[in-house]
C-alpha positions in Angstrom: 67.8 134.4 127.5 70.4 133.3 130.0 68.4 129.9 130.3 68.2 129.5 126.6 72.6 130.4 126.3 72.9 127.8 129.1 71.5 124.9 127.2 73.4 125.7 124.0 76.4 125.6 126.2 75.6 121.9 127.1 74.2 122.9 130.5 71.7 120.9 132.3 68.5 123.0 133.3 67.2 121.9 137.0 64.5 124.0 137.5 61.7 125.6 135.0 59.5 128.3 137.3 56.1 126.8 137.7 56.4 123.4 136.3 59.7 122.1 138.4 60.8 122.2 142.2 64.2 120.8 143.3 64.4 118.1 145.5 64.8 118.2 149.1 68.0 116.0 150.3 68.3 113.4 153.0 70.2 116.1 154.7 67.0 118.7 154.1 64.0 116.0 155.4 66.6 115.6 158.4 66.6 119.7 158.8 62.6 119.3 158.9 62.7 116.9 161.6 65.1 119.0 163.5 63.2 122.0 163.4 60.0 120.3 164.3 61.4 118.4 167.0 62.9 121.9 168.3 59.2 123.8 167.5 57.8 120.8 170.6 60.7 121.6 172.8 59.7 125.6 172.6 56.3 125.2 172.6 56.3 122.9 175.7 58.0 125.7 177.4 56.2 128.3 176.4 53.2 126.8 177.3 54.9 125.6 181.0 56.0 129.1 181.8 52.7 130.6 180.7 50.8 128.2 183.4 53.9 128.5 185.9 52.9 132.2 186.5 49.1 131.7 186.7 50.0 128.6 189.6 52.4 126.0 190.2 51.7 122.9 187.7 51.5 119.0 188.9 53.9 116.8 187.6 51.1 115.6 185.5 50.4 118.7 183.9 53.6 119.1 182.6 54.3 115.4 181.3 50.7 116.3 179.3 51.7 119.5 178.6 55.2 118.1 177.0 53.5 114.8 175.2 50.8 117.5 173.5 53.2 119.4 172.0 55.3 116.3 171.0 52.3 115.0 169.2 51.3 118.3 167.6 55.2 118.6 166.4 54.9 114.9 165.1 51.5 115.9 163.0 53.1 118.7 161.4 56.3 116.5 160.8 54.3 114.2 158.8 52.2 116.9 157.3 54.9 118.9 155.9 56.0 116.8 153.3 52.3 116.9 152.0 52.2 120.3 152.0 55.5 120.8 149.6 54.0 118.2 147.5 50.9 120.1 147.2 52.8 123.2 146.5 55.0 121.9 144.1 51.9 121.4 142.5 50.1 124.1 142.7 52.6 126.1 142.1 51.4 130.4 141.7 52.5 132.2 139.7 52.0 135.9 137.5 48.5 134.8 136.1 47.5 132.2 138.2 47.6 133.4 142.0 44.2 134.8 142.6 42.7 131.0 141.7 45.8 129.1 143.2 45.8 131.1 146.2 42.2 130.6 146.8 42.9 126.5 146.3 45.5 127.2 149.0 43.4 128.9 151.8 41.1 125.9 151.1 43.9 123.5 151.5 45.0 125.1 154.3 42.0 125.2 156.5 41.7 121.2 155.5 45.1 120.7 156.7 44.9 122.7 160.1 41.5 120.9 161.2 43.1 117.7 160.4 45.6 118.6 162.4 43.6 119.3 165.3 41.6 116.8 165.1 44.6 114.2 165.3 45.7 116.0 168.6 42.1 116.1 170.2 42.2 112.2 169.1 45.1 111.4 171.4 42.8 113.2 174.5 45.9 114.7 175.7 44.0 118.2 175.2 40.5 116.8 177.2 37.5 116.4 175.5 36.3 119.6 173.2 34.6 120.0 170.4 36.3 120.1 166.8 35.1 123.3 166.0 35.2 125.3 169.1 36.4 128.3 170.2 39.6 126.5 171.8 40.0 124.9 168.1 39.5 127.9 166.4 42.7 129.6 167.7 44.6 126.3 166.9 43.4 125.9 163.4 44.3 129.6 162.7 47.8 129.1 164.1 48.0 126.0 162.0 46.5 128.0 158.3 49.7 130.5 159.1 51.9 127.2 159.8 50.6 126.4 155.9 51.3 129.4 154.4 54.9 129.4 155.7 56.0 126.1 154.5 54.5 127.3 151.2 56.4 130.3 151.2 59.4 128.5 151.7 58.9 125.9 149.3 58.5 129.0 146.6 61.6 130.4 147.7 63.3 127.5 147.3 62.0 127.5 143.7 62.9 131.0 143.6 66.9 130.6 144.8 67.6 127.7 142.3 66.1 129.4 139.5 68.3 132.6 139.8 71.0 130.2 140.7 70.6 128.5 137.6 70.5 131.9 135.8 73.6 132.6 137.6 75.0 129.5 136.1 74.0 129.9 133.0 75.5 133.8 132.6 78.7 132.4 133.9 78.5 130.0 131.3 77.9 132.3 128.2 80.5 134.9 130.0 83.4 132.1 129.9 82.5 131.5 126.5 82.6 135.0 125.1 85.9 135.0 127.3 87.1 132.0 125.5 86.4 133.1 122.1 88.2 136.5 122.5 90.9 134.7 124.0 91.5 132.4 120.9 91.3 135.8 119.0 93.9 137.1 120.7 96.1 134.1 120.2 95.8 134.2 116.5 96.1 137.8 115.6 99.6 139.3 114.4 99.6 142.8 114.2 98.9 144.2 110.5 101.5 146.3 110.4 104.2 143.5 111.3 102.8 141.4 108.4 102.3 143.7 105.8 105.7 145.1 106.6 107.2 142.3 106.2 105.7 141.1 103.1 106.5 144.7 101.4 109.7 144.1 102.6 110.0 140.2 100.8 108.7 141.7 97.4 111.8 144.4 97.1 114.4 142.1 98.7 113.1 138.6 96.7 115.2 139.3 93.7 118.1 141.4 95.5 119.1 138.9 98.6 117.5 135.3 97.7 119.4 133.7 101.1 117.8 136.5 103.1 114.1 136.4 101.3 114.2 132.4 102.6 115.5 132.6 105.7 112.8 135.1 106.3 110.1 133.1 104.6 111.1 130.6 106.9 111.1 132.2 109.8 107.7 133.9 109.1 106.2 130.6 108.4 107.7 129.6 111.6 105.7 132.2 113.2 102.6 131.6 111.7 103.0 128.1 112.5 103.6 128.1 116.1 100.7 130.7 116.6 98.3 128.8 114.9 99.5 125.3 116.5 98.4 126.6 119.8 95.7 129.0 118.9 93.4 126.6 120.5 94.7 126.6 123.7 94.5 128.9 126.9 98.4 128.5 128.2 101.3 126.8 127.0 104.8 126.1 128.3 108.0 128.3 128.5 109.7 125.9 126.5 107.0 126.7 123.1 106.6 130.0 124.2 110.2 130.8 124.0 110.3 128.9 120.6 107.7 131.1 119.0 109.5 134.4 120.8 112.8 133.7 119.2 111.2 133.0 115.8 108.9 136.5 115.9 112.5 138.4 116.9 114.5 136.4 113.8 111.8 137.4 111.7 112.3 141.2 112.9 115.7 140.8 112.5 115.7 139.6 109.2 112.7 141.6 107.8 111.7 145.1 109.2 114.1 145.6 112.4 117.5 144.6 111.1 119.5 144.4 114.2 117.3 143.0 116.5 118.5 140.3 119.0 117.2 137.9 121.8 118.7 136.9 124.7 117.6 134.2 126.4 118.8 133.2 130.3 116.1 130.8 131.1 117.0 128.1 134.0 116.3 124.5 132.6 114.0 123.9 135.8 111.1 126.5 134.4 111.2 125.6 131.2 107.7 123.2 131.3 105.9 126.3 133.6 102.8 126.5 132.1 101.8 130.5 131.5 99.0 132.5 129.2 99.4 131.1 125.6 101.3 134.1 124.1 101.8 136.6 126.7 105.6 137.0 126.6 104.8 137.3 122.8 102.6 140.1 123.2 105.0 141.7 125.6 107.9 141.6 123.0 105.5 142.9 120.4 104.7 145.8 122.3 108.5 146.6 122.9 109.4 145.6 119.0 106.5 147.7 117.3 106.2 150.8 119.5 102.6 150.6 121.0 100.9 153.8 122.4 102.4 156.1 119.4 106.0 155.6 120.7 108.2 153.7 117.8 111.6 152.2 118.6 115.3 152.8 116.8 115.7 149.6 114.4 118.0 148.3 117.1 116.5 146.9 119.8 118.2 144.1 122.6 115.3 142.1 124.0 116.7 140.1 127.2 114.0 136.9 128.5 115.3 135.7 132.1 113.6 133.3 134.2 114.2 132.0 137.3 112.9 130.1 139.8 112.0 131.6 143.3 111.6 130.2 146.6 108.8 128.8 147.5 108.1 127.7 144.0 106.9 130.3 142.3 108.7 131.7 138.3 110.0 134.8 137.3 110.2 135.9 134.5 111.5 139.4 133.0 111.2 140.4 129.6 113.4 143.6 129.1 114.2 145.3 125.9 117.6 147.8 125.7 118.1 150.3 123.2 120.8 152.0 122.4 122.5 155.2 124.1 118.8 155.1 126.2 117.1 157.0 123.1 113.5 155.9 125.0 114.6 155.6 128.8 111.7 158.2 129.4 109.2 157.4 126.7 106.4 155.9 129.3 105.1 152.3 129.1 103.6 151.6 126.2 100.2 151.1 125.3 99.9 147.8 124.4 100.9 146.4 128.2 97.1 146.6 128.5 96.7 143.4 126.1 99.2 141.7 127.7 97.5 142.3 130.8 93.8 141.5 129.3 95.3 138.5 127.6 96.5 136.7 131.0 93.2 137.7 132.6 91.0 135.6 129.6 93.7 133.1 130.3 94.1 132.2 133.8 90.7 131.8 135.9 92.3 129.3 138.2 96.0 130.6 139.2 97.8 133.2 140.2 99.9 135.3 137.2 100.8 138.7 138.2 102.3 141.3 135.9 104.6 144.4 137.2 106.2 147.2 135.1 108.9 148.5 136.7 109.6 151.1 133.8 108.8 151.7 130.2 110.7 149.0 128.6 110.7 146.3 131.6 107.8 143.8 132.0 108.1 141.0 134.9 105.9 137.9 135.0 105.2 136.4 138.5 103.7 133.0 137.8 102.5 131.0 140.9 103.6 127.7 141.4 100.3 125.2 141.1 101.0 122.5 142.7 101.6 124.6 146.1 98.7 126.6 145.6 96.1 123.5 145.0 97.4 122.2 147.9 97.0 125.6 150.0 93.5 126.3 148.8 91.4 125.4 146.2 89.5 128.9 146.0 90.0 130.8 142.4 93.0 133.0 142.7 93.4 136.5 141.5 95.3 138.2 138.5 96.5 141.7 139.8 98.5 143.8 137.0 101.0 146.4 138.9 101.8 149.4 137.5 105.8 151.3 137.4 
């Protein structure tokens, strides 16, 4: 399944269990060679050390011993990549590993007596028979030799295919992610709307200047929120445009009395943040989330600063009169807010604090700086009061 989601997501599929191995790199044949070259250094000392305790070796010995063990390396060196290519394959799997593995043992005995038979060519080892006893321990040492390279070439096949399933669930997760996140960014809560247009069908023939401002206002709203719908963050600059038009359409509709402040510095204005986060923040404050409604009159304050080191603050704060809600607890709805800049930002720092009930601040990481820093995906953290 997570195969199938990563190919409708566009997603190239490298490897398909049993039919298709990955590719070794240069930098992989090199590794080969390496380990190969290293298996003669280890063996020619293992061997040397084994005859050093039995008596003290000639100089001849040990140049033989050393050139054996080069050669044998060497044969396996040019064996191996004939061995990957005959598992690739014969590749086993479920229903076909009692016949496949009985092709390998075959395969395997083939290769190791070829093997020996290249090192009893160069005479290094004196003159034995192919299939002697001496042999016999070499070719048996050589089947295991098989077996391992073709356990490793499986694993290989094994890694990149749960990699690729990896891949491909990360794929389908940012996807889902993206999908609720434009759903987020389009929905107005019902009670906002429908209030308001109850309120537009009494007021339409008492206050006409009032009924268009507000029609304008709303349509402002809808507007702005469907303009950027389609997009993960935005800058202060529109996000403050669609904040000020949401609060003149409380204002005007069902929250007479309702005002925004604005003390933004001109230098944060084009910080890019979560499409409709301080939106969702003022929401919560205007409408009362968690059970806990608001007098009509509500002062909503936006500051935003920059800090040093780069980074932008920005505090959303919403004063009501004589402190009727000073002690009301946060409301619920922070936990949108804090789900919304999660969906949002996957590669930057935005970190949300709630000093108390009606007092959100937005801690938005300057980008430039932190590219430059480190490249690694940075964390959202949401504090509470």
């Amino acid at each position: 399944m997570a195969n199938s989601g990563a190919q409708s997501l566009g997603g190239p599929q490298s490897v398909r269990p049993g039919r298709e191995s990955p590719r070794l790199s240069a930098r992989g044949w090199l590794t080969i060679v390496g380990v190969w070259a290293f298996s003669a250094v280890l063996w020619s000392l293992q061997v040397y050390y084994f005859t050093f305790t039995r008596g003290d070796p000639t100089e001849g010995q040990q140049v033989q011993y050393v050139l054996t063990h080069l050669v044998s390396a060497a044969a396996w060196a040019l064996f191996t990549p004939m061995v990957l290519w005959l598992a690739r394959r014969l590749r086993i799997g479920r229903r076909n590993w009692p016949w496949r593995t009985a092709i390998h043992a075959v395969l395997a005995v083939g290769v190791a007596t070829a093997h020996v038979a290249i090192v009893r060519f160069t005479g290094l080892m004196g003159d034995f028979d192919l299939f002697s006893p001496l042999s016999f321990n070499q070719i048996s040492g050589n089947v295991f030799i098989y077996f391992a390279l073709l356990a490793w070439s499986h694993g290989r096949d094994f890694y990149a295919w749960y990699r690729e399933r990896d891949v491909a669930a990360a794929r389908l997760e940012a996807a889902i992610a993206r999908s609720r996140y434009q759903t987020l960014c389009v929905q107005l809560r019902p009670q906002f709307l429908l209030g308001t247009i109850e309120l537009l069908a009494r007021v339409v023939h008492e206050d006409e200047n009032r009924t268009e401002r507000l029609i304008a206002r709303l349509a402002d709203v809808l507007r702005l929120t469907l303009d950027a719908a389609g997009e993960r963050e935005t800058s202060l600059r529109r996000e403050l445009e669609l904040v000020r038009a949401y609060v003149d359409v409380h204002d005007l509709g069902v929250r007479p009395g309702t005002s925004l402040t604005l003390h933004v510095s001109p230098d944060t204005l084009s910080v890019r943040l979560p499409n409709r986060l301080l939106r969702t923040l003022i929401d919560d404050l205007l409408t009362g989330s968690g059970g806990v409604v608001p007098p009509e009159s509500v002062a909503v304050t936006v500051e935003s600063e920059r800090l040093v080191g780069g980074a932008t603050r920005v505090r959303v704060h919403a004063a009501i009169p004589d402190g009727e809600l000073a002690d009301a607890g946060r409301p619920g709805g922070w936990a949108e807010a804090v789900e919304k800049a999660t969906l949002a930002e996957r590669d930057r720092k935005v970190s949300l604090y709630f000093p108390d009930s009606m007092t959100a601040i937005v801690l938005l990481a300057d980008r430039d700086a932190d590219a430059a820093r480190d490249s690694a995906p940075a964390l959202l953290s949401a504090q509470p009061a």
